[in-house]
Residue, then its C-alpha position, 0 to 999 in steps of 0.5 A: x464915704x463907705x456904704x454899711x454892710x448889712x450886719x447883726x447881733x446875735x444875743x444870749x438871753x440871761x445875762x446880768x449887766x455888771x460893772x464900768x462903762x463911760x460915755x462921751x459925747x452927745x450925738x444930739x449934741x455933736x452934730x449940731x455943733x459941727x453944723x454952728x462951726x459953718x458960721x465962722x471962717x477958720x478952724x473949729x475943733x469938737x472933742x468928745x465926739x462919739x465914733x458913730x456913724x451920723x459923725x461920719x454923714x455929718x463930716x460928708x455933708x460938710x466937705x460938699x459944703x466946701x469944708x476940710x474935715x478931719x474925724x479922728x476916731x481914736x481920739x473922738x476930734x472933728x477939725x473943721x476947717x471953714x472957708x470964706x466962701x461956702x457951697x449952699x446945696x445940701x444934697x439928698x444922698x446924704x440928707x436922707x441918711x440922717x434927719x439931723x442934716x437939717x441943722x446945715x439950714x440956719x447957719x447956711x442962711x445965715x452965711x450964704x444968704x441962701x440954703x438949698x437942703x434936701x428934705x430930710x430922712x433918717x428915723x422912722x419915728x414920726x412925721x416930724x414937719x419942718x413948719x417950725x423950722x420955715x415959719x422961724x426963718x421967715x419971721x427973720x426975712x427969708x424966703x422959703x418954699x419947697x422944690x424937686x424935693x428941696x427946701x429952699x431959703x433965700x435971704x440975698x439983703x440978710x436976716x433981721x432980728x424977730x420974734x419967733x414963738x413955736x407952738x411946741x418946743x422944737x429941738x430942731x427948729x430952736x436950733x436953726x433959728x438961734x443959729x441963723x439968729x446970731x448973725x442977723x441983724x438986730x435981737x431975736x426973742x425966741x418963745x417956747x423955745x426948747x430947753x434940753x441939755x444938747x441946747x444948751x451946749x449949742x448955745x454955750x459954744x456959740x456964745x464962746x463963739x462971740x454970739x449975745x444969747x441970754x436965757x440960755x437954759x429957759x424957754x425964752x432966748x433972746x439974741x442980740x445979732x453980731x456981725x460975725x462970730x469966730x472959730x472955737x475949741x469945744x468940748x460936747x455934754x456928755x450923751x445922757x440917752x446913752x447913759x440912761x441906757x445903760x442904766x435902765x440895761x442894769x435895772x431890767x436885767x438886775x445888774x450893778x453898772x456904773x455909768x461914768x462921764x454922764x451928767x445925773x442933773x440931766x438924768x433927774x426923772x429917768x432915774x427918779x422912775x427907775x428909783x419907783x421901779x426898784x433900782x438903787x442909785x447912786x449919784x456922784x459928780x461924775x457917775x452913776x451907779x444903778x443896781x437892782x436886787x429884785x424883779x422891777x415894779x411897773x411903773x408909768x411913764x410920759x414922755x415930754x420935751x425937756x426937762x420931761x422924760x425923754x423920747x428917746x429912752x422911752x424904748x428902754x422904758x417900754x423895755x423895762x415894763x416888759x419885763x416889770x411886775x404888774x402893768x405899765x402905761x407908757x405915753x408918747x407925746x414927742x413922735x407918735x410913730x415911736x411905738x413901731x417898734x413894739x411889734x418886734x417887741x411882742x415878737x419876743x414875748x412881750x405882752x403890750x397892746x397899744x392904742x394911739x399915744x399909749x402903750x398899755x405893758x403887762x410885765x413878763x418874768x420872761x420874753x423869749x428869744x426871736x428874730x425882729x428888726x431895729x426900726x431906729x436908733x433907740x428902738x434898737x437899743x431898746x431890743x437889744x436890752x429885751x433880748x439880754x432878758x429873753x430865754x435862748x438866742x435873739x438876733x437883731x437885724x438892720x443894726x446900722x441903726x444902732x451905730x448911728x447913735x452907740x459908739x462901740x455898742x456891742x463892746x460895752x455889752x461884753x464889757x458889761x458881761x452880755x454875750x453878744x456877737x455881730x455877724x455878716x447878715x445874708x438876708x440884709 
């Protein structure tokens, strides 16, 4: 797989975002789907698969694994081809690219009876500790401890069904454990279980898959293990961190965009503050519409697991406060490193101090254009909405990040009427 050469954006302040952008498939959700069709010999196909980076990591890993993989971008498909007898070790030179890669541990568990997976790398948002993924797994039987770097699980007689309950609703960690869940033996009860949209996807293509999991939706799953699960054809949710991006692209810059192949019932509070902020929207089955005619209210915003406001739009939030009439607090409760970020965002002008969990934001009419970094994938949107409101020509370094998560990013943004061009950067 090719390395990423060091490109950046360069963006000109002043741009109003107007009309159409689709959105496809959720990387949150996708990557994990890739790692549930380790479960079943044979054929799994993904469609709506965003063409972005992680995609692409995610492909690797799996071809390590022992699997025949196609991505094809053109037409957003993964083909996944699963052989009877699997690899089990989860190499760091991919694993530290993508935090996500963690999601390989249940299912490899699961099938292998054991899983060696590099401890993970990818955002620097947080510390982010698999405890709830290794207390989970040993409620079920495994064996787990870390070594040269390695979390290694073993489970050589199989999983058996348990209770888990996590002290904080996990994506990750719910993820791993419903995954190795399915096939053990007996029922697992999974309490405080996390509900967001990507979760449910998972559970719904596993159910498709031949797995008993009731509760989807809710904060309790309960799995009743089968023997073996089979190969499906899947469609993945619509990407609502995406979408909500853009709607918050329209608001602070009082544009007019639609956001089409997005689910607003998973928007719910992202649009309900941007409705307190200012923004009319419009909501159809299939697409929002989000405009704004004056300059926007400040507005506070927590961030909570789902259905709370998400954490990976709180740098659009933080983005919009910038730039909002009056004074915003923007609380994380998720990753308490998100806010590294903000640096670069005063770096344009903004007016934010921060202390532990919050971030206090006195709105500008104005930033003002220099060069920052993105720190991560959202981070890195959240800039490069900042710059469309900041006078003159702001440049954006380590925009790799963005591609792990916006496919086709910079396009949208012409499409949309953002004067934005990627160069080769010579200091990367």
């Amino acid at each position: 797989m090719p390395e990423t050469r060091a490109e950046r954006y360069e963006i000109d302040g002043g741009a109003r975002l107007t009309g159409t952008v689709t959105v496809t498939g959720a990387k949150n959700s996708v990557l994990k789907l890739m790692a549930a069709a380790l479960l079943a010999q044979g054929t799994t196909v993904i469609r709506a698969v965003p063409d972005i980076l992680d995609v692409e990591i995610m492909a690797e890993l799996l071809r390590r694994l022992g699997c025949h993989v196609v991505v094809d971008a053109a037409a957003g498909t993964v083909v996944i081809d699963v052989p009877e007898q699997l690899a089990h070790k989860a190499d760091y030179d991919l694993v530290r690219r993508m935090r996500a890669s963690i999601c390989v541990l249940g299912p490899l568990i699961a099938r292998c009876g054991r899983a060696d997976v590099a401890l993970p790398g990818g955002d620097a948002i947080g510390s982010r500790g698999l405890d709830l993924h290794v207390e989970g797994l040993t409620q079920l039987g495994a064996r787990v401890h870390s070594e040269h770097g390695y979390l290694i699980a073993d489970a050589a007689e199989g999983l058996v069904g348990a209770p888990v309950e996590f002290d904080f609703p996990s994506v990750g960690a719910t993820e791993n454990i419903v995954m190795a869940a399915v096939v053990a033996r007996g029922t697992t009860v999974i309490d405080n279980a996390a509900r967001e949209p990507e979760i449910v996807d998972l559970c719904s293509m596993l159910v498709r898959m031949g797995a008993h999991i009731d509760g989807i939706g809710t904060s309790t799953l309960t799995i009743d293990g089968v023997e073996s699960v089979t190969p499906v054809d899947h469609t993945a949710v619509a990407d609502r961190v995406v979408a909500g991006t853009w709607c918050y692209g329209a608001a602070m810059t009082s544009g007019d965009v639609v956001v089409r192949g997005a689910n607003p019932a998973h928007l719910e509070l992202p649009l309900a503050q941007l409705e307190r902020a200012g923004a009319d929207i419009a909501i159809a089955d299939d697409h929002i519409r989000v405009a704004m005619t004056n300059r926007p209210r400040a507005i506070n915003t927590p961030t909570l697991p789902y259905p709370g406001f998400p954490t990976d739009l709180q740098p659009m939030a933080v983005a919009l406060a910038s730039v909002s009439e009056g004074t915003s607090v923007i609380t994380e409760n998720v990753f308490e490193a998100r806010f590294m970020f903000v640096n670069e965002m005063i770096r344009l002008g903004a007016a934010i101090r921060t202390d532990g969990h919050q971030a206090v934001v006195r709105g500008q009419q104005w930033l003002s254009s220099a060069p920052v970094r993105a720190t991560d994938i959202r981070a890195g949107a959240g800039l490069a909405l900042a710059a469309l409101v900041a006078q003159g020509r702001t440049v954006i370094s380590d925009i790799h990040h963005i591609d792990r998560g916006y496919p086709g990013f910079a396009d949208d943004l012409r499409r949309l009427g953002a004067q934005i061009d990627r160069v080769p950067d010579a200091l990367g």
